[in-house]
Steps between C-alpha positions, in 0.01 A plus 500: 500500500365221360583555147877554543503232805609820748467358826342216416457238234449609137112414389389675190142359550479654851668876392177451209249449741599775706568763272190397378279503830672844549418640139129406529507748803636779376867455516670677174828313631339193537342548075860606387656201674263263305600674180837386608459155566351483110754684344739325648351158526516454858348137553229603218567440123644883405168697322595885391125558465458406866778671616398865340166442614594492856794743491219710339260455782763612770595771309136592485513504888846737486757244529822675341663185499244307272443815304913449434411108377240562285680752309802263445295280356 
């Protein structure tokens, strides 16, 4: 919600923390997202090494979607 302001205001800084907080407990979602937010330089300065590295992670934990990312990349 917070990344595409859904709902309430945009804040890149707080969709990072929270995808964050929910990757670091076990959320493949939550990795993927963070892949996101580097690949597309959501509030953070765009970093393609970053970004595989997390869509790797949650597609480590069976997340189709950032399985999908990391092999557009």
């Amino acid at each position: 919600m917070y990344l595409n302001g859904e709902r309430v205001a945009e804040d890149n800084s707080q969709a990072l923390m929270l995808y964050s907080r929910a990757c670091d407990t076990g959320s493949a979602a939550g990795c993927s997202s963070i892949g996101l937010v580097y690949q597309k330089g959501f509030g953070v300065q765009k970093d393609k090494g970053k970004a595989r590295q997390f869509f790797s992670k949650g597609c480590e934990m069976d997340n189709q979607w950032g399985c999908d990312k990391l092999k557009k990349m």
